[in-house]
TORKOL-4160 file (C-alpha; in steps of 0.2 Angstrom, whole numbers, padded with zeros to 4 digits, m for minus):
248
<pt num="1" X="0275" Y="m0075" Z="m0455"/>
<pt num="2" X="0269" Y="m0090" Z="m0450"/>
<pt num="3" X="0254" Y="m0100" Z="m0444"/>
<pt num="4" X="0256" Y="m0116" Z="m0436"/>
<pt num="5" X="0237" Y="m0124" Z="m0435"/>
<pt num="6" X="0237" Y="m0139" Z="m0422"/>
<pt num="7" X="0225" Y="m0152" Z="m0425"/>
<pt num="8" X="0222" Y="m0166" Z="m0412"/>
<pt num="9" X="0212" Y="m0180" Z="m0418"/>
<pt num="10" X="0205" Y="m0193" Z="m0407"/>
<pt num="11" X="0192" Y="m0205" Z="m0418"/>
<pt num="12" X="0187" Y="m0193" Z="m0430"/>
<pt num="13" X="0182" Y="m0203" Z="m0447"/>
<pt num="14" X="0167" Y="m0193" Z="m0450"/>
<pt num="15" X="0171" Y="m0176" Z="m0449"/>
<pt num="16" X="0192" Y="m0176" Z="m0453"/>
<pt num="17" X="0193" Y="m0178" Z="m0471"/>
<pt num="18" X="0179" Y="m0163" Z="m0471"/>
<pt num="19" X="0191" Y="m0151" Z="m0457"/>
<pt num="20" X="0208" Y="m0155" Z="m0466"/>
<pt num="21" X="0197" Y="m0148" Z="m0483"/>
<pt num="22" X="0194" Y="m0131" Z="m0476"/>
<pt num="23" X="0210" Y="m0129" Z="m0467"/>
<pt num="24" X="0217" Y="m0133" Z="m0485"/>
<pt num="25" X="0205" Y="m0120" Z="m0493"/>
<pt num="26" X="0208" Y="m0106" Z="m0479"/>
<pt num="27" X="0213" Y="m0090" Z="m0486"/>
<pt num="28" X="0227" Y="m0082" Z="m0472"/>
<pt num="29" X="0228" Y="m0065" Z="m0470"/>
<pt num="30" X="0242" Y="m0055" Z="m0470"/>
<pt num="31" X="0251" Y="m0065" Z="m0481"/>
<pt num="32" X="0253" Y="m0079" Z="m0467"/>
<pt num="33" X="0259" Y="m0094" Z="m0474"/>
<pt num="34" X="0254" Y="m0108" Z="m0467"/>
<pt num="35" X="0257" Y="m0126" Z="m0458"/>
<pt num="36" X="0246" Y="m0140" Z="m0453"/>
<pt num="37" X="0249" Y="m0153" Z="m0442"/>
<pt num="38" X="0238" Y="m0169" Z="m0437"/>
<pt num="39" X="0242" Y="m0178" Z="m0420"/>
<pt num="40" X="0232" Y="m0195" Z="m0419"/>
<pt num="41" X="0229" Y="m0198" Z="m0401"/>
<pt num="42" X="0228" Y="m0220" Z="m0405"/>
<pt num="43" X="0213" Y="m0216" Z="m0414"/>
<pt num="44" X="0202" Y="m0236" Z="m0414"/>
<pt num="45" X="0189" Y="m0230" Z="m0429"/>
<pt num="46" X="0198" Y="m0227" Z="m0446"/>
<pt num="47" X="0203" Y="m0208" Z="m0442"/>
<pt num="48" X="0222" Y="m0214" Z="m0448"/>
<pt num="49" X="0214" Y="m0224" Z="m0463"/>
<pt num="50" X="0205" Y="m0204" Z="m0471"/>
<pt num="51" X="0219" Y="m0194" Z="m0465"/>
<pt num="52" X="0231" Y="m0205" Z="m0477"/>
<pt num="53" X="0217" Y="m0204" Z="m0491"/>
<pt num="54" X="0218" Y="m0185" Z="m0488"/>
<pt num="55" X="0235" Y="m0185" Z="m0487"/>
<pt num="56" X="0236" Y="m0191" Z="m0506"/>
<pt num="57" X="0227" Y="m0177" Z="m0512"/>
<pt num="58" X="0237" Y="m0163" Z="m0518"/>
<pt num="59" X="0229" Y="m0151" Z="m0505"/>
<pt num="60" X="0235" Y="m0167" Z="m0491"/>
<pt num="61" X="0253" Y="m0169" Z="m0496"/>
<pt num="62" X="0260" Y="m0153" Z="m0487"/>
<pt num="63" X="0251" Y="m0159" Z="m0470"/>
<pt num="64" X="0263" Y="m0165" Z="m0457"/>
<pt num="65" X="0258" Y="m0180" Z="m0448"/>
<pt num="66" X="0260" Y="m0188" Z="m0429"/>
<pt num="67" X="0252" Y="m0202" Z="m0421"/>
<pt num="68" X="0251" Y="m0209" Z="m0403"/>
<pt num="69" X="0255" Y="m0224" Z="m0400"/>
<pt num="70" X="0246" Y="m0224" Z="m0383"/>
<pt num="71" X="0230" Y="m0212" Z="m0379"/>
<pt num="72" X="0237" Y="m0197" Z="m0371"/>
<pt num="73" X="0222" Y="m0186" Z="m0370"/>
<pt num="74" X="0218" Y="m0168" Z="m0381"/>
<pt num="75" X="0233" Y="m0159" Z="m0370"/>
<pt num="76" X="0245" Y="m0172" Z="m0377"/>
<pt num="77" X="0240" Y="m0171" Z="m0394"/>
<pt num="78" X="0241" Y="m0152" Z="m0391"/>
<pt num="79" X="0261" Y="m0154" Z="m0384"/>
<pt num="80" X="0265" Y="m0165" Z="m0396"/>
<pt num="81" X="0260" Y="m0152" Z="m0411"/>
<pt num="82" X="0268" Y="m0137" Z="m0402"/>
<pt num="83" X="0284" Y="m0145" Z="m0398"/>
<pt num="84" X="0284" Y="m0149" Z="m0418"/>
<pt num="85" X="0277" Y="m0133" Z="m0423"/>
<pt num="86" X="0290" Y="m0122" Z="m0436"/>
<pt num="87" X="0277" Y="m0106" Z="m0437"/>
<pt num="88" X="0278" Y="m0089" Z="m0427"/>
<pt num="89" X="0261" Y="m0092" Z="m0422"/>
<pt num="90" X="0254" Y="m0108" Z="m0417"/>
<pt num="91" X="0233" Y="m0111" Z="m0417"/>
<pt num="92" X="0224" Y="m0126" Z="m0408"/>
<pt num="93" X="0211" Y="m0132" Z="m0421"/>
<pt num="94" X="0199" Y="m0146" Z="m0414"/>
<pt num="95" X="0194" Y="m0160" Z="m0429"/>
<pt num="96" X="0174" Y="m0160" Z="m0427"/>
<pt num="97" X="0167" Y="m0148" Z="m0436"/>
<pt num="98" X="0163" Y="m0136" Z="m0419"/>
<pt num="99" X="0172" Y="m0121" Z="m0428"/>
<pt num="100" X="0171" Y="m0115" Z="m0442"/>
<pt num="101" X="0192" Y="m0109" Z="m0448"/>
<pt num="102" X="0187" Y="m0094" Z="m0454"/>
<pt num="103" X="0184" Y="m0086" Z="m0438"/>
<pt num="104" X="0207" Y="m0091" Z="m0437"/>
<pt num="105" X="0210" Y="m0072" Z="m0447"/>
<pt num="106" X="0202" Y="m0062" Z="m0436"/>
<pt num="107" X="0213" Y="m0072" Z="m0423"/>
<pt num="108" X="0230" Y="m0070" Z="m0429"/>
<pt num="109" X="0224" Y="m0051" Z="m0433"/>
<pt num="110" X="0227" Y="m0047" Z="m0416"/>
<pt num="111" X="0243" Y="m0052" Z="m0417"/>
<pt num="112" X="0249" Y="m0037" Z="m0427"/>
<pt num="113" X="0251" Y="m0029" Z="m0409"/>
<pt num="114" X="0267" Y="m0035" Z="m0407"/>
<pt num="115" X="0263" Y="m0035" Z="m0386"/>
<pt num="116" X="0251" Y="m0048" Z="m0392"/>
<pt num="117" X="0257" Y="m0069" Z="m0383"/>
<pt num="118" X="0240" Y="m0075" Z="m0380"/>
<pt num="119" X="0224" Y="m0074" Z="m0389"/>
<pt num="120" X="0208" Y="m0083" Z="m0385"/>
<pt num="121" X="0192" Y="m0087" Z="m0398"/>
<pt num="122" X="0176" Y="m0082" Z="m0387"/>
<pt num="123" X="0160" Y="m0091" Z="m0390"/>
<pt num="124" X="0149" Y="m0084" Z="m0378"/>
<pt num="125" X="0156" Y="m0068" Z="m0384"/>
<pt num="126" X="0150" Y="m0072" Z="m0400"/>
<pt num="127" X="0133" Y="m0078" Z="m0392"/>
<pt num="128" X="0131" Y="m0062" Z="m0383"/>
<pt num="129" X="0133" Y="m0051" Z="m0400"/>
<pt num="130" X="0119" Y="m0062" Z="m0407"/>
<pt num="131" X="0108" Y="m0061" Z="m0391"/>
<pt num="132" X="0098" Y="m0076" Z="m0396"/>
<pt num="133" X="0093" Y="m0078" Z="m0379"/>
<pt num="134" X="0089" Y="m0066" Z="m0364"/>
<pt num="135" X="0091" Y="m0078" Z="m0350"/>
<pt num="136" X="0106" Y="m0085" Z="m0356"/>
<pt num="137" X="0113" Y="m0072" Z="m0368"/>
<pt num="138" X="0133" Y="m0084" Z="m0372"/>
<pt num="139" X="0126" Y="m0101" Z="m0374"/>
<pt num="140" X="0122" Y="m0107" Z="m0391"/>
<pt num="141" X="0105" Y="m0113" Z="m0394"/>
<pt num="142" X="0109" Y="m0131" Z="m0398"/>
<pt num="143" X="0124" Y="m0132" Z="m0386"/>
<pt num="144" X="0119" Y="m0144" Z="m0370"/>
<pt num="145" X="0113" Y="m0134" Z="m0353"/>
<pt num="146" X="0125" Y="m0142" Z="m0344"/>
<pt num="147" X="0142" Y="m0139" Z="m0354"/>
<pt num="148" X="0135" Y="m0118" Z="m0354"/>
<pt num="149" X="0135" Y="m0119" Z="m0337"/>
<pt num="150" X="0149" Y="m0130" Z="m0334"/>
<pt num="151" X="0161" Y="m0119" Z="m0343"/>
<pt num="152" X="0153" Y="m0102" Z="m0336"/>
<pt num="153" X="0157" Y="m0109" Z="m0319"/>
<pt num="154" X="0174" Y="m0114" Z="m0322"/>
<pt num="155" X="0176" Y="m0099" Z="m0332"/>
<pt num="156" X="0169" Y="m0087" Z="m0318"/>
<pt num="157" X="0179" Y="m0098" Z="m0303"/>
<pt num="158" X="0196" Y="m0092" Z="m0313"/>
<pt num="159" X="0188" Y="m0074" Z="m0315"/>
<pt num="160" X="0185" Y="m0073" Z="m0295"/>
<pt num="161" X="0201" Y="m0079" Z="m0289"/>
<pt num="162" X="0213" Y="m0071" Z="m0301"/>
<pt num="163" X="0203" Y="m0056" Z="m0303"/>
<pt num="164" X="0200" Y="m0058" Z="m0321"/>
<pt num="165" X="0186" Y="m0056" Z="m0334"/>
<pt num="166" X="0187" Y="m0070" Z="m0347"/>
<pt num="167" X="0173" Y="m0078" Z="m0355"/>
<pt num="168" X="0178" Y="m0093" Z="m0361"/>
<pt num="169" X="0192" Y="m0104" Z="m0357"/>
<pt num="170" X="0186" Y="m0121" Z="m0364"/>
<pt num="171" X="0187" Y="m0115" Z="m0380"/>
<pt num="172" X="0195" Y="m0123" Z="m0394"/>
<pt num="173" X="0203" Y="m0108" Z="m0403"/>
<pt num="174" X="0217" Y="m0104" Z="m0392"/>
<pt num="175" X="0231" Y="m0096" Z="m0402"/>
<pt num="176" X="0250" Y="m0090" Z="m0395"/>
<pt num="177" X="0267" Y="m0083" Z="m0401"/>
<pt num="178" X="0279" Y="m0098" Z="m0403"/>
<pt num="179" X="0291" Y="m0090" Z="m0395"/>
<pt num="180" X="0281" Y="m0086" Z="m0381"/>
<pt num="181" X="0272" Y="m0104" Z="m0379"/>
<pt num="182" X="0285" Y="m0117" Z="m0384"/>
<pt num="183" X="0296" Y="m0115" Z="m0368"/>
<pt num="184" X="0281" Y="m0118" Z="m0355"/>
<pt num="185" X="0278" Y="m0134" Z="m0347"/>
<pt num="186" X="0262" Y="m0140" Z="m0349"/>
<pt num="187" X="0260" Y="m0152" Z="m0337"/>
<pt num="188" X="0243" Y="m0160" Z="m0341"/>
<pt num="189" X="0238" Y="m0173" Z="m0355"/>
<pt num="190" X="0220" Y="m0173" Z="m0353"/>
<pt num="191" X="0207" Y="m0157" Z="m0354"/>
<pt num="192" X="0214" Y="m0148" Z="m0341"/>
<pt num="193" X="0229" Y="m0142" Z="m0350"/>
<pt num="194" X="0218" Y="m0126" Z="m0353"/>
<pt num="195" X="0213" Y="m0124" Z="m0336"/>
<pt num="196" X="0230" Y="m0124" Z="m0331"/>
<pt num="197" X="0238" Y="m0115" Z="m0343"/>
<pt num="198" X="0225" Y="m0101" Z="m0339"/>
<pt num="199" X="0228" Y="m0100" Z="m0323"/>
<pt num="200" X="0246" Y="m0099" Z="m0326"/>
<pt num="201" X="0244" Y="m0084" Z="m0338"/>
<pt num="202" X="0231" Y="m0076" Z="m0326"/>
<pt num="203" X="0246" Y="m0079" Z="m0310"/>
<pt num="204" X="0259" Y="m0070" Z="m0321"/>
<pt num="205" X="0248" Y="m0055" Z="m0330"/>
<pt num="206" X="0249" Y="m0063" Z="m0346"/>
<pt num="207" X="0236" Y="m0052" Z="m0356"/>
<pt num="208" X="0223" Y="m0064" Z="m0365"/>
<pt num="209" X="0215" Y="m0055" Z="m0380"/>
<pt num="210" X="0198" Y="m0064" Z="m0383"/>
<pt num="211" X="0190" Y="m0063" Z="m0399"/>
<pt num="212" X="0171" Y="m0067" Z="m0403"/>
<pt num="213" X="0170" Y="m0083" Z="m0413"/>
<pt num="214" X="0155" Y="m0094" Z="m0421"/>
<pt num="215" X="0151" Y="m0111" Z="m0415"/>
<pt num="216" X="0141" Y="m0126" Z="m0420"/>
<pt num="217" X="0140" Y="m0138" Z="m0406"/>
<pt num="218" X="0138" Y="m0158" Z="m0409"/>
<pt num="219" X="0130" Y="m0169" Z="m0397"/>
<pt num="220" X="0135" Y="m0183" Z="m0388"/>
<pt num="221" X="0128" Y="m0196" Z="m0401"/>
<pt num="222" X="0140" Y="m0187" Z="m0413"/>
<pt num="223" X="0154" Y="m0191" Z="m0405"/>
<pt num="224" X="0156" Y="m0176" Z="m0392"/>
<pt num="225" X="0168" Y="m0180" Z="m0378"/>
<pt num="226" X="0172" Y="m0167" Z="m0364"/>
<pt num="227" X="0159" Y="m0171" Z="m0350"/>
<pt num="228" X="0155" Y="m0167" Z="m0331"/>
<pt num="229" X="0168" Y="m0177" Z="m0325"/>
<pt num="230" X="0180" Y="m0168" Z="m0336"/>
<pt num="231" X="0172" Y="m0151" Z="m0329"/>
<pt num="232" X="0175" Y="m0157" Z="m0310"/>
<pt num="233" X="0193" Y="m0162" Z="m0314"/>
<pt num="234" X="0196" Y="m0143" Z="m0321"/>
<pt num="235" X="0190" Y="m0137" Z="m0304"/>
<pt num="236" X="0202" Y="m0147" Z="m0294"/>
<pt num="237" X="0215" Y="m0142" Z="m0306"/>
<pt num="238" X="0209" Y="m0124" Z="m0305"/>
<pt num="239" X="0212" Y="m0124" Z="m0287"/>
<pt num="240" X="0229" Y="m0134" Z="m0288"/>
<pt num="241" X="0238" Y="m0119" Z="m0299"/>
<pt num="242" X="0229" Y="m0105" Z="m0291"/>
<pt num="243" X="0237" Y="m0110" Z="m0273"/>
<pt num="244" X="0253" Y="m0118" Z="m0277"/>
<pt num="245" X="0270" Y="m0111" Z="m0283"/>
<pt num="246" X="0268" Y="m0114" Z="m0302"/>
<pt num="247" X="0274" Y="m0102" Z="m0314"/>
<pt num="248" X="0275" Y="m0101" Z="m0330"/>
């Protein structure tokens, strides 16, 4: 089999040289071969200008590269890697260093259920096995207040209208069966691709497996870019699929 690892990049030059390495160096289980694709969302640093210096590396040369021409958002970068995707399973990998690719094999290990469409990485799960924190037993030490809460909010407003018991929609590590995830219509570009495509699963009893995965959270200086804004928009679009006739 397969993996297809999905990587949108959106001005990445200090960390994507580093995250093409350990996706090069990552060890599948399973014998899974493996494919990486880069989408460049119009990156303005020089993101383009280290991926090409990558790509000319013998580890680089079997990457497969896309680029925007325009700035579509994480969820275009996202379709734009499915819809070019060639594996039987197809991983979202974000380009900044947050997590760490080895937590990918316990990932596509749940695939060997063959019921298996959807599985999820978990980082509150992950913070919860750890317990660093009794008041606030999923959020990562160094991750910001408001993004924990931001995300168990939105998280929680999904659980309570679908009757669910997820943990953790916002994260990166969201992996699918090809087969299963090629012929959806994702209709957003921005952040909210994950909220919708939730709430779609959730509307039509798709089982998502969550898997406890590690987490090294940046800061805004650093370059991190989801922000409260983005977590308003994802209640709006929360409430948008839950009441109107979308289906997957």
């Amino acid at each position: 089999m397969k993996l297809s690892i999905v990587i949108p990049v959106y001005n990445e030059e200090k960390s994507i040289q580093n995250l093409l390495q350990k996706i090069c160096d990552l060890k599948l289980v399973n014998e899974f071969k493996k494919e990486i694709l880069v989408v460049n969302d119009c990156s303005k640093d020089s993101t383009e200008e280290k991926i090409f210096d990558f790509m000319k590396s013998d580890d680089g040369k079997a990457i497969k590269y896309y680029k925007h021409e325009v700035n579509k958002g994480k969820g275009g970068g996202v379709k734009t890697g499915i819809k070019n995707a060639t594996g039987d399973l197809i991983i979202v990998q974000d380009a900044d260093l947050e997590y760490d690719p080895n937590d990918i094999n316990p990932i596509i290990e749940k695939f060997n259920d063959e019921s298996v469409k959807v599985v999820y990485g978990s980082r509150t799960a992950k913070e919860r096995e750890l317990n660093r924190s009794a008041l606030l037993k999923g959020k990562h030490p160094d991750a910001y207040l408001l993004a924990y809460i931001g995300n168990e909010i939105i998280t929680g407003l999904i659980n309570l209208l679908h009757g669910k018991r997820y943990t953790d929609i916002f994260t990166c590590y969201k992996c699918f069966r090809a087969d299963f995830i090629k012929p959806i219509q994702i209709d957003n570009d921005d952040f909210d691709w994950e909220p919708e495509l939730t709430v779609k699963f959730a509307k039509a009893n798709v089982v998502i497996y969550e898997v406890p995965i590690s987490y090294h959270p940046r800061r805004t200086k650093e370059g991190k870019k989801i922000n409260w804004k983005d977590g308003v928009k994802a209640i709006i679009c929360i409430l948008k699929y839950t009441i109107g006739n979308f289906k997957l």
